[in-house]
N, C-alpha and C positions, 0 to 999 in steps of 0.2 A: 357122293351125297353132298351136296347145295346147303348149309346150315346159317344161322345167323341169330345174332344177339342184337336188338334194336330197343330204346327206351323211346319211348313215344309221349314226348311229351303232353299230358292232360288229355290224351285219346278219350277218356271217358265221357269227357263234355258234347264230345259229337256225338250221343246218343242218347234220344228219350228212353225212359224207364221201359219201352215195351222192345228196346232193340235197336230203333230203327236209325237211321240218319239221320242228324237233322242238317241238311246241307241247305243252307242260308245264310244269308249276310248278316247276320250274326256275330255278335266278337266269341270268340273263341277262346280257349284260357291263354294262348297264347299272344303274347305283347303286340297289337295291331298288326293282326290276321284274323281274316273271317273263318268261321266253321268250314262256307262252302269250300275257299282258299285252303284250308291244311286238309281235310277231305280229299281235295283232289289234288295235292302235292303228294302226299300217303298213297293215293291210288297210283303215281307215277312212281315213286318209289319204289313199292312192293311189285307192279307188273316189271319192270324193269330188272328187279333181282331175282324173277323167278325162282325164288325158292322149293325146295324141297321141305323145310321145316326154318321156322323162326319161334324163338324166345324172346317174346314179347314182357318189356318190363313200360308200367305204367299201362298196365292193361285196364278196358273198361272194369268197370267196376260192380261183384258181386256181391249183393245184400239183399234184405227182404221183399224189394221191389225190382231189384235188377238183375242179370241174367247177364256175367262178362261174355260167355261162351256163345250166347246167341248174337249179342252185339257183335264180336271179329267176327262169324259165322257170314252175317249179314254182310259186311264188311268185304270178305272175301267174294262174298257170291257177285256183289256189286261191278267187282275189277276184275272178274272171273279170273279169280288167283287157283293156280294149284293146290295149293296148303290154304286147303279151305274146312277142315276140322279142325274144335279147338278145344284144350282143357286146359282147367284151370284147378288150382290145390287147393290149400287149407285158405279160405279167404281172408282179408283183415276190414278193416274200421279206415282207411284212407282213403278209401276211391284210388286206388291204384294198387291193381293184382299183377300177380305174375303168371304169364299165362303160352301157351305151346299151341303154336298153331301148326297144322302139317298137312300132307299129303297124305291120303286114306288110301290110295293105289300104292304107293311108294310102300308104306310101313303104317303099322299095330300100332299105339302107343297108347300109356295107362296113368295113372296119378300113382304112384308104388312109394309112400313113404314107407322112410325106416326110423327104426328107433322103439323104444319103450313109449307109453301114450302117458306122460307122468303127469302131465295136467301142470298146476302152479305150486304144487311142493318142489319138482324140480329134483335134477341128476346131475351128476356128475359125468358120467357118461353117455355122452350125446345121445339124449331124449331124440324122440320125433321134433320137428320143428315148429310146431304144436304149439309145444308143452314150453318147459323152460327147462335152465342150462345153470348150474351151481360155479360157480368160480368167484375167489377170492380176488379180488379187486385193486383192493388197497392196502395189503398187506398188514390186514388184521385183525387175521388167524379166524376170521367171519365168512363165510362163502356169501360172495353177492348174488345175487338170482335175475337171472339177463334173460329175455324173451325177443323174440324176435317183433317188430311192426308191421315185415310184412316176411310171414313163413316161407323159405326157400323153397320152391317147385320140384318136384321129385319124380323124372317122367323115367317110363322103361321103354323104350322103341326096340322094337321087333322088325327085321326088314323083310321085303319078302322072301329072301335068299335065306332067310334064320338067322342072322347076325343078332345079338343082342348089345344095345347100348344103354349104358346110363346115364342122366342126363340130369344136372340140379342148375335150374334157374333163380338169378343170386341179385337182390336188390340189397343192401347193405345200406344200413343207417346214418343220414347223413353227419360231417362233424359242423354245420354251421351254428355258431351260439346265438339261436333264437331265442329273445326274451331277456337279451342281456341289457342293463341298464349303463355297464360300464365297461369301460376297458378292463378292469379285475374282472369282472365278472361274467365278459364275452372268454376270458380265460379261463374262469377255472368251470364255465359250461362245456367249453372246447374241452380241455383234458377230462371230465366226466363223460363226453360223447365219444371220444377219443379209446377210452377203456371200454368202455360197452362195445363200441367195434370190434377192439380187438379181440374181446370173450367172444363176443359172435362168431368171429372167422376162427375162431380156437376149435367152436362149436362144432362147426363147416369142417373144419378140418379133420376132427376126429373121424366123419361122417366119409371125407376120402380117404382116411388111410382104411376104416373099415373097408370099399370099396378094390383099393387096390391089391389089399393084402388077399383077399380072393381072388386075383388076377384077373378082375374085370373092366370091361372098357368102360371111360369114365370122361365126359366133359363134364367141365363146370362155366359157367355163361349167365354175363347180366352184369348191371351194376353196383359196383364195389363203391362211388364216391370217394377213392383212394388210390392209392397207389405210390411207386417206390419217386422218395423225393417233391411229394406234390406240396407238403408243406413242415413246418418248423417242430412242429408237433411229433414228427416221423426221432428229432434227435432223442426227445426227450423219453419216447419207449422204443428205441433200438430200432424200430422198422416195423413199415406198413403192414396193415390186413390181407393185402395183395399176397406182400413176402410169406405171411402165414399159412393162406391158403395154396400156394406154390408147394410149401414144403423145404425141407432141406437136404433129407436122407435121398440121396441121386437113386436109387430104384423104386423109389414110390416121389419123385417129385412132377409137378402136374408142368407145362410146358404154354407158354404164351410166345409169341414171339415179343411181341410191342413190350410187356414187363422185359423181357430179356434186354432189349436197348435199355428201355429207363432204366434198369438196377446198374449197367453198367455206365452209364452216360450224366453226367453230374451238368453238364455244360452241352452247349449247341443243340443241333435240333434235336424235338423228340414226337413222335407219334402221338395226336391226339384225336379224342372221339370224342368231344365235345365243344361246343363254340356258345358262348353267353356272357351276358353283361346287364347291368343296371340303367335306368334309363338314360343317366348322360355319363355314365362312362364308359372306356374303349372295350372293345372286346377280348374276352379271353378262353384262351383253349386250355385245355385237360385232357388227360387219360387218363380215363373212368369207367372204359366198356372195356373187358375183354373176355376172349376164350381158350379155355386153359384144358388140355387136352393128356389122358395119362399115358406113359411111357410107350407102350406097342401101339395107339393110331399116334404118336409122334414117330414114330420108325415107320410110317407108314408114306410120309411126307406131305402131310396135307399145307394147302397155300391157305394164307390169311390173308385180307385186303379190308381195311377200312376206306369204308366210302366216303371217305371228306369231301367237299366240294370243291374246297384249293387246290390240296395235298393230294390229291389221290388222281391223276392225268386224264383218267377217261371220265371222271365224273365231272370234271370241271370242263372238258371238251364239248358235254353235251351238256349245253346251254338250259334244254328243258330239265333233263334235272339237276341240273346246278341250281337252279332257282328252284325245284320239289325240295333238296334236301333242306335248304334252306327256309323253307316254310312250315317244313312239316315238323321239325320237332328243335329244338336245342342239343340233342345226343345224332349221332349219325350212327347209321349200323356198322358193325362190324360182321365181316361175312369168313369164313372157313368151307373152303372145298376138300373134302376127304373122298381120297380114293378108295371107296367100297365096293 
C-alpha cells in the first residue's frame, strides 16, 4: 500500500464555492503562481505518485457554502487519479481541513473519531478532538483548556483483504509570533504557542497509546510545524511535539525514519519537507511533514521517500516534476510504501 502525507499549500483557492476549478491566470495564494500554474503542477504531482491513499493537509475548505470533499473529488476525477474518494472530519474556521483521499477499489475507509464528545468544558483525558483537552500549563495548579484549530483526522481503513488500519491525520499549530510588536513579545507569544503544542501532541498522544495498547495498527501523518532541533524553544521545554508524539516507552513507541536522523543528528545534513522564504530572503528548509508508524507495520519494513526536488535523485532527474514540486505547494510530500 502506496500512502502519503502532502500539505498543499492554499489548495482551497483553486476552487469556487460550488467545487469546481478555477484554472486561470489568476494569482493563486501562492507567491507569483498562477491558479492554472499550481493546478497543473498538483496534477503532475499526484499522477506521478500514483497513490493508493493521501493525507491531505491544507485541504480545501469545508463551511456553509463549501463542500472540501467535492472540491479533491473534482480534483481527482480531473487528473484521473486513483484515490479519487475523499473525506474529511470535524471541520474548522481556517479554510484549511484535513482531509483523506483514497482509492475506493483498494479499501473501505470512515471518519472514526474517538474520545468522549466533552464539547468546551473539556477532559483531562483525551476528549474527541472536537471538544477540548485540560492541562496545566504553567504550573499553577489551574488546568489550562487547549483546543485544537484544526481537529486531527481520524480515518479507519479497511483493505479489501480485512486488514484494519488506523490512521490520524496531524496538522499542528503553528509557533510563529504573529501579532508581536516586539522582540519581548515575539517571545513570550512564541513560548505561549510553544505550550499549546506541546498540550496538543500530549493530547495526540494519549490518543496513540490508547491505540497501541489495544494492539492496533496505527499511522499518524501530517504536519507537526516541529520537530527535534528545529528551534531554540525545543531547550527551554526539554524536546519537541515530534519527541512527544514518538513516545518513549520502546513497545508503544511510534517510528519515523527522518525524526530518527534529526533526534540523533545535532550537525550536518538533515532531511527536510519543506522549502520557503520571505520575499528577499534566502531560502529555507525544515522537517515538518512526517509519518510515524507503530511497532508491527515498522517490523514490517516499510520504505519512506520524501519527494524533495534536490534531495531526493529521481525527482530532481525529472525536470517535469522538479518544476511541479516546486510550484505546487511550499511542503513536499512525504510517501511510505507498506508491504500489505
Amino acid at each position: 500500500m502506496k500512502l502519503a502525507t502532502y500539505n498543499v499549500e492554499w489548495f482551497n483557492t483553486l476552487f469556487d464555492d460550488a467545487g469546481r476549478l478555477i484554472n486561470d491566470g489568476t494569482w493563486s495564494s501562492r507567491w507569483s503562481v498562477t491558479k492554472a500554474q499550481q493546478t497543473a503542477a498538483l496534477g503532475t504531482v499526484f499522477q506521478t505518485m500514483d497513490l493508493d491513499a493521501v493525507m491531505i493537509v491544507e485541504a480545501p475548505d469545508t463551511s456553509r457554502h463549501r463542500d472540501g470533499t467535492v472540491a479533491l473529488e473534482t480534483f481527482a476525477k480531473t487528473f484521473n487519479l486513483r484515490a479519487r474518494k475523499a473525506i474529511i472530519g470535524f471541520d474548522n474556521e481556517t479554510q484549511q481541513e484535513i482531509a483523506f483521499l483514497y482509492d475506493p477499489d483498494l479499501m473501505d475507509a470512515k471518519h472514526a473519531p474517538l474520545g468522549d464528545p466533552v464539547g468546551k468544558k473539556g477532559s483531562r483525558d483525551a476528549p474527541r478532538f472536537d471538544g477540548a483537552f485540560k492541562l496545566d500549563l504553567d504550573i499553577d495548579a489551574t488546568p489550562d483548556v487547549i483546543t485544537w484549530s484544526k481537529p486531527p483526522l481520524e480515518v479507519a481503513v479497511t483493505t479489501k483483504t480485512g486488514q484494519v488500519l488506523h490512521l490520524i491525520g496531524v496538522h499542528a499549530k503553528s509557533k510563529a509570533p504573529h501579532g508581536a510588536d516586539s522582540d519581548a513579545e515575539a517571545t513570550r507569544i512564541s513560548i505561549e504557542n510553544r505550550r499549546k503544542q506541546l498540550a496538543q501532541c500530549i493530547w495526540l498522544r494519549q490518543r496513540v497509546d490508547g491505540h497501541l495498547q489495544r494492539g492496533e495498527d496505527l499511522i499518524v501523518m501530517g504536519d507537526f510545524n516541529d520537530g527535534p532541533g528545529l528551534d531554540e524553544y525545543e531547550n527551554l521545554f526539554g524536546r519537541s511535539s515530534v519527541e512527544i508524539v514518538l513516545g518513549e516507552d520502546e513497545a508503544l513507541r511510534l517510528f519515523d525514519p527522518h525524526a530518527r536522523i534529526a533526534l540523533g543528528r545535532r550537525m550536518g545534513a538533515m532531511p527536510t519537507t519543506s522549502r520557503f522564504k520571505r520575499r528577499d530572503e534566502p531560502y529555507r528548509n525544515a522537517l515538518l511533514d512526517y509519518i510515524m508508524v507503530s511497532p508491527i507495520l515498522r517490523d514490517l519494513g516499510p520504505h519512506w521517500q520524501i519527494w524533495h526536488p534536490f534531495d531526493n535523485p529521481e525527482c530532481y532527474e525529472n525536470i517535469r516534476l522538479r518544476e511541479a514540486l516546486l510550484l505546487a505547494s511550499d511542503h513536499f510530500p512525504v510517501v511510505i510504501d507498506l508491504p500489505l
